[in-house]
Backbone as numpy.savetxt, mean C-alpha at the origin, in Angstrom:
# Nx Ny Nz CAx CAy CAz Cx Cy Cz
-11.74 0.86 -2.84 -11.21 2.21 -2.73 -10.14 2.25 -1.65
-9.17 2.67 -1.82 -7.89 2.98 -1.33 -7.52 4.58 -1.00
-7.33 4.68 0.63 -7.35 6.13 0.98 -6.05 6.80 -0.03
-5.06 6.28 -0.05 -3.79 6.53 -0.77 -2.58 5.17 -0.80
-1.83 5.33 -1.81 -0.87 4.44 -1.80 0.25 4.39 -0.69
0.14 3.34 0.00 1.38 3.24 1.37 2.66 3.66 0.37
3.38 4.09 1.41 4.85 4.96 1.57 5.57 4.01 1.56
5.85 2.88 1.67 7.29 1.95 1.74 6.16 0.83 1.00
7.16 0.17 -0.26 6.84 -0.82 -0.79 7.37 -2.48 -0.16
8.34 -2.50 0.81 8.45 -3.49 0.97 9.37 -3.84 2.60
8.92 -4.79 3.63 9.68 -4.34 4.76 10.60 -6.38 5.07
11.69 -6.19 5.45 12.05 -7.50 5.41 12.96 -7.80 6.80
13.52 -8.80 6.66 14.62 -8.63 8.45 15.73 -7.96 8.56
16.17 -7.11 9.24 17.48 -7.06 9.05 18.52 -7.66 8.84
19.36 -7.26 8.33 21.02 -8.20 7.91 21.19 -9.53 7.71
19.99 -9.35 6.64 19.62 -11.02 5.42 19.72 -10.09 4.30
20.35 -10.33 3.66 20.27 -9.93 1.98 18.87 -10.07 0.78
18.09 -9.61 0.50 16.94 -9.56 0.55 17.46 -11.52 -1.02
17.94 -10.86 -1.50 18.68 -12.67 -2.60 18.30 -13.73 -1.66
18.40 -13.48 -0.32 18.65 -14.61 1.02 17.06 -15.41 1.32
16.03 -14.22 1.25 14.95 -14.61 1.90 13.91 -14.91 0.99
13.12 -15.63 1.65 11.31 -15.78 0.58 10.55 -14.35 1.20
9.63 -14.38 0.11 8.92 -13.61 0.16 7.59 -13.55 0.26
6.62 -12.42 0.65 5.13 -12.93 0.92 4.48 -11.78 0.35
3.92 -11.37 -0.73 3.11 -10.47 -0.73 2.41 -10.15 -0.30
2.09 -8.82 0.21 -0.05 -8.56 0.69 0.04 -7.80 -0.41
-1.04 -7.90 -1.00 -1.85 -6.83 -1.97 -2.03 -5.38 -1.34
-2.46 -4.25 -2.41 -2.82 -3.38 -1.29 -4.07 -2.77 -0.77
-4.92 -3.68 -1.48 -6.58 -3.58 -0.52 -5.98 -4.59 0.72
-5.38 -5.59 1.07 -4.56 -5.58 1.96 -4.44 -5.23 3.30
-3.40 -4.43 2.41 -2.46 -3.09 3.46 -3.62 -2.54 3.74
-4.35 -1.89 3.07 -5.62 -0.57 3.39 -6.43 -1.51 4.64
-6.71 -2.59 4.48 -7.59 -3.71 5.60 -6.69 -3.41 6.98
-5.84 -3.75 6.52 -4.30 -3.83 8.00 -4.51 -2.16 8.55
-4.43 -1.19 7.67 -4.52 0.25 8.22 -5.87 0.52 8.49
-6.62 0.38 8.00 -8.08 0.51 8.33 -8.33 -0.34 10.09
-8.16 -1.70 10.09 -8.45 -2.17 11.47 -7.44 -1.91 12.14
-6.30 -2.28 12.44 -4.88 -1.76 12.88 -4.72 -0.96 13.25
-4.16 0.13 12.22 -3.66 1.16 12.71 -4.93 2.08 13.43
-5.85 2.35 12.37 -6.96 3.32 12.78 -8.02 2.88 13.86
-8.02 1.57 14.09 -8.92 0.69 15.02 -10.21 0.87 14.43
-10.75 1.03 13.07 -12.29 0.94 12.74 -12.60 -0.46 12.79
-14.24 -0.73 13.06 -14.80 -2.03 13.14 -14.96 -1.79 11.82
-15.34 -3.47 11.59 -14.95 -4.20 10.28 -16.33 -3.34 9.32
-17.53 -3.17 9.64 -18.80 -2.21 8.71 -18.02 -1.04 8.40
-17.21 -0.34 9.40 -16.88 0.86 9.31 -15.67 1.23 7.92
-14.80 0.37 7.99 -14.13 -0.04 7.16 -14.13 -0.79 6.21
-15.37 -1.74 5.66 -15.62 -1.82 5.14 -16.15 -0.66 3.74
-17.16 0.45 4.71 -17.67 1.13 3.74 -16.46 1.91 3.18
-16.04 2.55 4.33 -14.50 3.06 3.57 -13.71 2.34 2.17
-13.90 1.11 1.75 -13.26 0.64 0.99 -14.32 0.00 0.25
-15.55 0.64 0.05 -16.27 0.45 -0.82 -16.63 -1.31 -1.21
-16.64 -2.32 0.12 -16.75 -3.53 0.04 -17.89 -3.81 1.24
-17.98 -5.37 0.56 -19.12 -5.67 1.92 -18.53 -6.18 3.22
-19.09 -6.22 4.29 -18.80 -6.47 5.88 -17.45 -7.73 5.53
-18.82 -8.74 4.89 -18.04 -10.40 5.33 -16.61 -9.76 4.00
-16.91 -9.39 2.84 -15.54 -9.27 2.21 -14.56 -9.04 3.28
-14.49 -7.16 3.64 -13.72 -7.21 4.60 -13.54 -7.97 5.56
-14.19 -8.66 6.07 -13.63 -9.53 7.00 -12.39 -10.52 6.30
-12.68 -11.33 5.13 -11.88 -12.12 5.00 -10.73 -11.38 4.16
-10.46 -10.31 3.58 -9.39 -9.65 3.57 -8.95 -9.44 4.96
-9.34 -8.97 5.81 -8.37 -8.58 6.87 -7.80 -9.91 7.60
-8.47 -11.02 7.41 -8.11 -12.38 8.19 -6.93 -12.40 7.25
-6.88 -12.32 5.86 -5.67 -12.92 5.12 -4.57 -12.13 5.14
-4.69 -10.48 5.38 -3.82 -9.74 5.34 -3.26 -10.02 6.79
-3.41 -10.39 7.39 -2.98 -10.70 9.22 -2.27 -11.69 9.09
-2.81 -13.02 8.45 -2.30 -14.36 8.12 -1.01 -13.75 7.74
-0.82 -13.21 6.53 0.48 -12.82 5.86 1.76 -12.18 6.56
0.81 -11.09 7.24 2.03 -10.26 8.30 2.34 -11.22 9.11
1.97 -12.04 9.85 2.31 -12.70 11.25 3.01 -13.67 10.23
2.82 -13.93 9.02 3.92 -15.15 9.09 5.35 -14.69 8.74
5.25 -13.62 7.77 6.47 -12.79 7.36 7.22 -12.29 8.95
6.24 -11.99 9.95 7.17 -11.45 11.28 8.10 -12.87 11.46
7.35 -13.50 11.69 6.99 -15.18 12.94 8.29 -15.82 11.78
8.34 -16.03 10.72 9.65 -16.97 9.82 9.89 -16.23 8.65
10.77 -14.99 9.54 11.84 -13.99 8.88 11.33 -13.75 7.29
10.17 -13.51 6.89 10.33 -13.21 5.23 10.09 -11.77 5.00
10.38 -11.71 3.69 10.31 -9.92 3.21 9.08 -10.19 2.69
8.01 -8.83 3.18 6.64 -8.38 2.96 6.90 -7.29 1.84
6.25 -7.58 0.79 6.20 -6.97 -0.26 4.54 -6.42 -0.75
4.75 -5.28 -0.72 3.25 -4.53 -0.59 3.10 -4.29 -2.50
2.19 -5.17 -3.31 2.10 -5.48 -4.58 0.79 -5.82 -5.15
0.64 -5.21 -6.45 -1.20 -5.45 -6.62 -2.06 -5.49 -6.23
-2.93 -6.15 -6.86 -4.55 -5.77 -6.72 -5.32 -4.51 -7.09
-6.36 -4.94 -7.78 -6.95 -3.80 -9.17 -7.56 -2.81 -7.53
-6.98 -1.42 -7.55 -7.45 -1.07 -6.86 -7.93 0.49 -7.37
-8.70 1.01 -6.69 -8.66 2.65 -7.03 -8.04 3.32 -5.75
-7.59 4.02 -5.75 -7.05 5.38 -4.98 -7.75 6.68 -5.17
-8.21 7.28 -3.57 -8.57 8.34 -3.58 -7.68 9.65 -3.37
-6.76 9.15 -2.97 -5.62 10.35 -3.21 -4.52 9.51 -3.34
-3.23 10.23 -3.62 -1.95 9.76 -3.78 -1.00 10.15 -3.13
0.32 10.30 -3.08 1.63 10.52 -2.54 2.33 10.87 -3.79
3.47 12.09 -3.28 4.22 12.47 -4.93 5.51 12.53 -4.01
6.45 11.57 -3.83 8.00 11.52 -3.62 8.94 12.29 -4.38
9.79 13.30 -3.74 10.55 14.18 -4.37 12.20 13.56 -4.08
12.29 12.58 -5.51 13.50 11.67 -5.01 15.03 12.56 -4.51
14.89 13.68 -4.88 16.07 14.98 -4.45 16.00 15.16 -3.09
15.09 15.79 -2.88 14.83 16.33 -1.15 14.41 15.47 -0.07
13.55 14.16 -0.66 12.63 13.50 0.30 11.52 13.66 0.76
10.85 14.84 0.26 9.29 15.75 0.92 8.36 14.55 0.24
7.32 14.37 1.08 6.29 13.36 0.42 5.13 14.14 0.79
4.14 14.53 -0.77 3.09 15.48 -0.70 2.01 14.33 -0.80
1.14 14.90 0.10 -0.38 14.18 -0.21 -1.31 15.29 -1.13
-1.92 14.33 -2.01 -2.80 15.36 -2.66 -4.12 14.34 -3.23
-4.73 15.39 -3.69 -6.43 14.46 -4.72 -5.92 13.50 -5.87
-6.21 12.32 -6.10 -5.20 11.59 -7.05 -5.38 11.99 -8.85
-6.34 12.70 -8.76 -6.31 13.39 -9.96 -5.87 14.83 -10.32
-5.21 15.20 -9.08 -4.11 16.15 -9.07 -2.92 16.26 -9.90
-1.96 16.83 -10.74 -0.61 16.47 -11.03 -0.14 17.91 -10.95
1.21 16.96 -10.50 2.43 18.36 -10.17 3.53 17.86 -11.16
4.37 18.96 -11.33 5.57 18.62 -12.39 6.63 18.78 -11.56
6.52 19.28 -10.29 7.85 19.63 -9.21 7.52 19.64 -8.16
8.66 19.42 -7.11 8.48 19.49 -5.97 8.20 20.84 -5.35
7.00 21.06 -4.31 6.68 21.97 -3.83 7.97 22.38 -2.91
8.56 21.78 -2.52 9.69 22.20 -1.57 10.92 22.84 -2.23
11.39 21.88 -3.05 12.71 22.32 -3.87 12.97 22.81 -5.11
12.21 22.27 -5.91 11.42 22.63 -7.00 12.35 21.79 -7.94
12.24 20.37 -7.64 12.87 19.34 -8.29 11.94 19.18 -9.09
12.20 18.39 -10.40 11.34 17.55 -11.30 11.74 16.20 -11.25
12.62 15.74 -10.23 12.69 14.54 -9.82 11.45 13.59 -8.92
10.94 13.51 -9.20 9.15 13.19 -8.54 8.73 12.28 -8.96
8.28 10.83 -7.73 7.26 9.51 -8.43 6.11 9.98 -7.54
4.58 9.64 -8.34 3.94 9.56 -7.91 3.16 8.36 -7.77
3.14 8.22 -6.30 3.09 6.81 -5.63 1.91 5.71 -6.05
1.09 6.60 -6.68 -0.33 5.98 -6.79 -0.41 5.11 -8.44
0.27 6.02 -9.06 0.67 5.50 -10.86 2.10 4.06 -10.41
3.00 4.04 -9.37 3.59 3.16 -9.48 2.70 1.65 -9.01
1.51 1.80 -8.04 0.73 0.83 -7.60 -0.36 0.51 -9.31
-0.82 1.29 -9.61 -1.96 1.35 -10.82 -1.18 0.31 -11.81
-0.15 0.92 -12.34 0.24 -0.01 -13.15 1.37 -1.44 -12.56
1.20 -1.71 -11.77 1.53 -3.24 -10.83 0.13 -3.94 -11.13
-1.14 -3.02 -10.84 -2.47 -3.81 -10.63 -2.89 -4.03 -11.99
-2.44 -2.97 -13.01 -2.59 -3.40 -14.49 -2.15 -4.64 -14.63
-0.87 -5.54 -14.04 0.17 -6.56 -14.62 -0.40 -7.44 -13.85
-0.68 -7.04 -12.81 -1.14 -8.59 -11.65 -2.51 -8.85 -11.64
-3.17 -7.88 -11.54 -4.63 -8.26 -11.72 -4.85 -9.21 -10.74
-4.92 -9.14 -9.71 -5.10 -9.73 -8.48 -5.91 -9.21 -7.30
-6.64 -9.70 -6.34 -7.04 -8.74 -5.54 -8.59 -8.18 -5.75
-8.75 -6.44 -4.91 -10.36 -6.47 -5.43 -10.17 -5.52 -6.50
């Protein structure tokens, strides 16, 4: 289980042409491991349950998702945040007109932006779902 789909799909070095560099995926049970211990500082049970896995799983997701970042920092590659069969408990809806990014329940749908009232709108969680349809990778 995935709190929501991260906001930027992919982060790389500056002023390398992305043609230029290798690349490293993390999945995004992943990313959720990296934000779960990282950003939020939960111990590994705590975050674990959050993501609906066991202790030692999480553990060795978060060892591999670390492995990945530090090498993408450490020898310049672009981190590409991609697959893995995941569920999402809420989503993100990008209003490609204005820029407003709504959080909502992922079985929510909107047809416009609450701000502008664009129908220009991805919702972030259907662009990860069907990646994890194709890659099938991950938990």
């Amino acid at each position: 289980m995935i709190w929501q789909p991260p906001q930027f799909r992919n982060f790389k070095p500056s002023g390398i042409p992305r043609r230029a560099l290798e690349s490293i995926v993390l999945t995004v049970d992943e990313y959720e491991a990296i934000r779960l211990a990282d950003h939020l500082g939960l111990e590994h049970q705590a975050a674990a349950e959050r993501m609906h896995i066991s202790r030692p799983t999480f553990t060795r997701l978060i060892e591999q998702a670390r492995r990945k970042v530090a090498t993408a920092i450490v020898e310049g590659k672009e981190l590409i945040i991609d697959g893995g069969n995941v569920n999402f408990i809420n989503t993100l809806t990008h209003c490609q007109d204005c820029g407003e990014t709504i959080q909502q329940p992922i079985d929510a749908e909107i047809d416009q932006c609450p701000d502008c009232g664009s129908q220009n709108i991805e919702n972030l969680a259907h662009r990860y779902l069907a990646q994890g349809r194709r890659h099938r990778r991950g938990r």
